[in-house]
C-alpha positions in Angstrom: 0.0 0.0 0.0 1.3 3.3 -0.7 2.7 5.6 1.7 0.4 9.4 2.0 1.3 12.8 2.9 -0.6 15.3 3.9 -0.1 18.9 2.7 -1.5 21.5 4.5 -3.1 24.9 2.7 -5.1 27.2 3.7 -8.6 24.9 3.6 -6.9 22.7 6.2 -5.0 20.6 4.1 -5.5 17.3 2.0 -3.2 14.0 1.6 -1.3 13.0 -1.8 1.0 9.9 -2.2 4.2 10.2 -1.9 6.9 9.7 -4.8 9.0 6.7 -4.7 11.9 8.8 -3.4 9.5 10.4 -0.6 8.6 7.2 0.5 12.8 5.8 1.1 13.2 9.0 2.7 10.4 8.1 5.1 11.3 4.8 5.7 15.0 5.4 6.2 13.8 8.1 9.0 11.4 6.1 10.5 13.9 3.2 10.8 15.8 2.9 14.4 19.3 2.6 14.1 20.6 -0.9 14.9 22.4 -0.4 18.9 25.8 0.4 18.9 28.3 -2.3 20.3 28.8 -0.6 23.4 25.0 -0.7 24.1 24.9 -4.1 23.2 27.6 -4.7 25.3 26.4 -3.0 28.7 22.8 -4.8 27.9 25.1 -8.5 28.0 26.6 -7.4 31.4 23.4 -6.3 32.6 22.1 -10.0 31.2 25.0 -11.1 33.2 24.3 -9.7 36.4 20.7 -10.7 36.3 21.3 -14.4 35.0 24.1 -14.9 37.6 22.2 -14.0 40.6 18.8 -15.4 39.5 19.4 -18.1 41.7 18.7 -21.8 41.2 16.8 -25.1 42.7 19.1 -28.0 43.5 17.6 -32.0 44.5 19.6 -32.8 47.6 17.9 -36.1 48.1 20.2 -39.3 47.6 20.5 -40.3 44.4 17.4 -42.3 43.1 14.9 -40.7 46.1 12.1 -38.9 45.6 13.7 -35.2 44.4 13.8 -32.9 47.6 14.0 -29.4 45.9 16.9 -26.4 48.0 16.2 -23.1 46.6 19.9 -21.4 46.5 20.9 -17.9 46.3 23.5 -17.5 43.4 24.4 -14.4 44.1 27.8 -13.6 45.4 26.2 -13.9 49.1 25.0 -16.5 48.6 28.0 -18.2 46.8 30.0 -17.0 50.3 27.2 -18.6 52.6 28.0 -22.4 50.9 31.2 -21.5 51.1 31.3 -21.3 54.4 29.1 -23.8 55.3 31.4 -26.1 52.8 34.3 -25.0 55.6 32.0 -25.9 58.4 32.0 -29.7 56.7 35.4 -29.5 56.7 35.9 -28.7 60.2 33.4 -31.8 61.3 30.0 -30.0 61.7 27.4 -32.4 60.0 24.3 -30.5 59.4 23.3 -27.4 58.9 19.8 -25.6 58.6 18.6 -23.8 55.3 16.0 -21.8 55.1 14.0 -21.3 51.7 10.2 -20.2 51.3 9.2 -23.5 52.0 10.4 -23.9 55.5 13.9 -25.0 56.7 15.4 -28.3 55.8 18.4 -30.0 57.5 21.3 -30.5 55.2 24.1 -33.1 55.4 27.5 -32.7 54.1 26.0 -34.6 50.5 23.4 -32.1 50.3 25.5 -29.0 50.9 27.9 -30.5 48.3 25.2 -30.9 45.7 24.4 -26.9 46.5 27.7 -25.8 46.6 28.0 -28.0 42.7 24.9 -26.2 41.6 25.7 -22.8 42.6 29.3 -23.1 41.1 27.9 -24.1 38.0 25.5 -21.5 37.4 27.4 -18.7 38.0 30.2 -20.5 35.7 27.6 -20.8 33.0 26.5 -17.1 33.3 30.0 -15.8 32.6 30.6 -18.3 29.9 27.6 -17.5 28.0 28.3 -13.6 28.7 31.7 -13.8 27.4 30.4 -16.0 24.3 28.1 -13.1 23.8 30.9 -10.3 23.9 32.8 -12.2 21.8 30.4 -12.6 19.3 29.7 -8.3 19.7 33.1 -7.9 19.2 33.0 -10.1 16.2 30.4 -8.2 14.6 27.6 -11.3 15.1 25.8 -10.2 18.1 23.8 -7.6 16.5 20.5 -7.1 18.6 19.0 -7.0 22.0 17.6 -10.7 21.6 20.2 -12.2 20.3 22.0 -11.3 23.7 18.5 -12.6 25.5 18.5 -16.1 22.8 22.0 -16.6 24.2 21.2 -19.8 26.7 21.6 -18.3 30.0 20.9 -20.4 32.8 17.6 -21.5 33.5 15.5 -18.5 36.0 17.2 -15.3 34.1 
């Protein structure tokens, strides 16, 4: 459908179509310009900071037992609370409370492992998919705002 102007006069006005060359003129102004790679590149380590402290559910039942779902903070807080409960295990302490919406379960040194695992890994995978994504803005094939979203973070960012 063809693009219309309208030319005001001194009856109010009426609308025309506009010539090819009118129209590409339009268009061109109307178009947004593609974000810059420094945009795209604050937008990833805003991804980034969102993605690596979205946090994460872990199963700290035994192997082959019915799952029994910890909520853990990944966030650098909470990376330093299973770090120092991991230190606790170290020094001979053999459970520990942890508290999450659902009430407080008792952990034992397995389940506080399997947190501490999960924790680590998500925030690992955050970074690597960040610094896939800045590679790839760098490189000219990270182009848009959802592209940087498409990317594979973790799973709750």
């Amino acid at each position: 459908m063809p693009l219309i102007k309208h030319v005001a006069d001194e009856n109010g006005g009426y609308t025309i179509q506009m010539t090819p060359e009118e129209e590409a003129a339009f268009i061109a102004a109307s178009t947004p310009l593609p974000p810059t790679k420094d945009a795209l590149i604050k937008y990833a380590d805003a991804k980034l900071y969102r993605s690596s402290n979205a946090g994460t559910l872990v199963n700290i039942a035994p192997d082959g037992d019915t799952p029994i779902m910890a909520s853990a903070a990944t966030d650098a807080d909470g990376n330093s609370d299973v770090l120092g409960l991991l230190m606790q295990a170290q020094m001979g302490i053999t459970s520990w409370p942890w508290y999450q919406s659902g009430g407080i379960l008792t952990l034992d040194a397995a389940a506080l492992t399997k947190i501490a695992g999960a924790v680590s890994y998500h925030r690992g995978y955050a970074f690597a998919v960040w610094q896939g994504v800045v590679t790839g803005i760098n490189a000219d094939a990270v182009t848009t705002f959802a592209q940087i979203d498409a990317a594979g973070w973790p799973s709750g960012s």
